[in-house]
N, C-alpha and C positions, 0 to 999 in steps of 0.2 A: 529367142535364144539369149542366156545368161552367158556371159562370158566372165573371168576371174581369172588374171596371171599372178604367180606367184608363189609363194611358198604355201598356201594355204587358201580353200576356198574363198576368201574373205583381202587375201590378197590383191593388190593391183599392179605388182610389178613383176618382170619376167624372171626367172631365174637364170644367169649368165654368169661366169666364171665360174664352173665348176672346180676340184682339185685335180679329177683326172677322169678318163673314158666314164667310169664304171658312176660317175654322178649323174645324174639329171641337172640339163642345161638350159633346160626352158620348159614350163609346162602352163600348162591352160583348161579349166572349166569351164563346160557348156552344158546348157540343159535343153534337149532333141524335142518337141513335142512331139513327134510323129514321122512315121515311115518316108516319107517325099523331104521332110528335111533332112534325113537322117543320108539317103542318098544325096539330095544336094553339099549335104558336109563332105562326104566323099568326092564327089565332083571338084568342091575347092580344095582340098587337101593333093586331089591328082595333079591342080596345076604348079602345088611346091616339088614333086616328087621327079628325081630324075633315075634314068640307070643308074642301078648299082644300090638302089634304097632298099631296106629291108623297114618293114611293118610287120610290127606286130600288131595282135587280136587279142585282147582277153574280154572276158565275159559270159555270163550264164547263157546259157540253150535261152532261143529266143528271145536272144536282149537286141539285138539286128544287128551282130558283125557282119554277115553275107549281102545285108541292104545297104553295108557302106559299102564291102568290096563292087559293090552294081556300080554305086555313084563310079567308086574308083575307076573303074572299068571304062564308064560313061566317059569321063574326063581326061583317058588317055588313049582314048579313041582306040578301044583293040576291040578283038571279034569277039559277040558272045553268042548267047546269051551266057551272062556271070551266076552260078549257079554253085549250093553246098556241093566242095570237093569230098567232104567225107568217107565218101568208098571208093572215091579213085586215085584219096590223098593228093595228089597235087595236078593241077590243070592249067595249062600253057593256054592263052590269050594273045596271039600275035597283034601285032600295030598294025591300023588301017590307016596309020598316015604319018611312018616313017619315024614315030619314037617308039620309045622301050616299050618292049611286052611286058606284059601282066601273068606273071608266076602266082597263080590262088591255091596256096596249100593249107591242108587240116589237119595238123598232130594230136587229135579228138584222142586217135587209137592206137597213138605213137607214143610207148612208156619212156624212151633213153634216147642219149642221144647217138648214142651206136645206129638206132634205126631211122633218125633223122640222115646221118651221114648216110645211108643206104638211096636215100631219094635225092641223091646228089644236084641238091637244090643249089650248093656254090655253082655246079655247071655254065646256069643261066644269070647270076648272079649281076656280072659285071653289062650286061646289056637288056635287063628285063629289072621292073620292078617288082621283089616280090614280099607278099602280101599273106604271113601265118595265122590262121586261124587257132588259138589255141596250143599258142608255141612259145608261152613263156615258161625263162625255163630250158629251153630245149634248144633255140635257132639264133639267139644272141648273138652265139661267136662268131655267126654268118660272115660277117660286119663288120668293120672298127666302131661304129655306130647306127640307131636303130629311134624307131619313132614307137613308142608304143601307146597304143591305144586301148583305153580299157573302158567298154560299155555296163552299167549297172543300171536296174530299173529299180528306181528307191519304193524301201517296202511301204507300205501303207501304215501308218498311225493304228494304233491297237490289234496288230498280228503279234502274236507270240513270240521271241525268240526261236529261231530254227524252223518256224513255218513255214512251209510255202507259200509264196504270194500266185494269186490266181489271178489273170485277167476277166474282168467282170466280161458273160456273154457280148461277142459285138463288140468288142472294144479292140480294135486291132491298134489302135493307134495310143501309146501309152507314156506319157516323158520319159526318155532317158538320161543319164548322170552322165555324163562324157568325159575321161579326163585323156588328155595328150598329153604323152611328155617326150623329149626328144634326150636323146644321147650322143654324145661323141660331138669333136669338129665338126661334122659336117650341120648337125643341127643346131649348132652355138653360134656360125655362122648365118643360118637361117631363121634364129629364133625370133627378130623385127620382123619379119616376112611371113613366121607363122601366127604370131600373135595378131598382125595390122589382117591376117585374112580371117582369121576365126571371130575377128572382133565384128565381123558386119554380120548383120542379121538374116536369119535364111528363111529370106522370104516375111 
């Protein structure tokens, strides 16, 4: 795993003091080789995450937002199995050991935000951590602040612009692009903390 804080891949420093909410206060590049670390990065990221976190997802079909939400799951010890909410939109994961539940929601099929307020996901908000698939854009204001994360699998050297990238037969395991960036006080506060855990190697 590659790790880069800063303003720019190439960066080494965190970003901290932003001007206000709506800046990015710390962010950080990782490069995933594979499904098992991709959950492991979830697992560390569950142990920054307290009630009342909102996460966001971004990323294409099959880049493994659902393999982090596992780790995530793994890491704050709630029931699963953690699975795409997709057709049931949002799924409650209670704590098997006394911290915050795991709210995993999908705005796959969610246009506005009218229909995000319909899943009255603030409900759970203040005592669960929860975890949008696909909810940039839409679940921000959740929050005074927000960690979002955005998975890409970089395309391969001589594809076409606007090609699809295909995974070679067999190949389930594919590097991914990782970037974290966190929002608001609460992740300006935490960004030494996020930085010093993404910086060790997974595995």
């Amino acid at each position: 795993m590659a790790v880069a804080r800063g303003p720019d891949v190439a960066g080494s420093r965190a970003v901290t003091g932003a001007r206000d909410e709506g800046d990015p206060v710390v962010t950080a590049y990782l490069a995933v080789p594979g499904a098992a670390q991709m959950r492991l990065l979830g697992t560390r990221i569950a142990g920054l995450l307290r009630a009342g976190d909102l996460v966001v997802l971004a990323g294409a079909l099959g880049t493994g937002k659902t393999t982090l939400v596992q780790g995530i799951g793994a890491g704050l010890g709630v029931r699963g199995p953690v699975t795409s909410p997709t057709f049931v939109i949002a799924r409650l994961h209670p704590s098997l050991r006394g911290g915050p539940d795991l709210v995993h929601a999908d705005a796959y099929r969610l246009g506005s935000r009218l229909e995000v307020d319909d899943l009255d996901l603030d409900a759970d908000l203040d005592h669960s951590v929860t975890v949008v698939e696909w909810g940039d854009g839409l679940v921000e204001n959740l929050a005074a602040g927000h960690l979002r994360i955005s998975i890409d699998r970089p395309q391969p050297a001589g594809l076409a612009s606007g090609q699809a990238a295909q995974p070679p037969d067999g190949a389930a395991d594919q590097v991914r692009r990782v970037t974290i960036t966190g929002y608001g006080a609460r992740w300006r506060a935490a960004a030494s903390e996020l930085t010093a855990t993404l910086a060790v190697p997974l595995g």
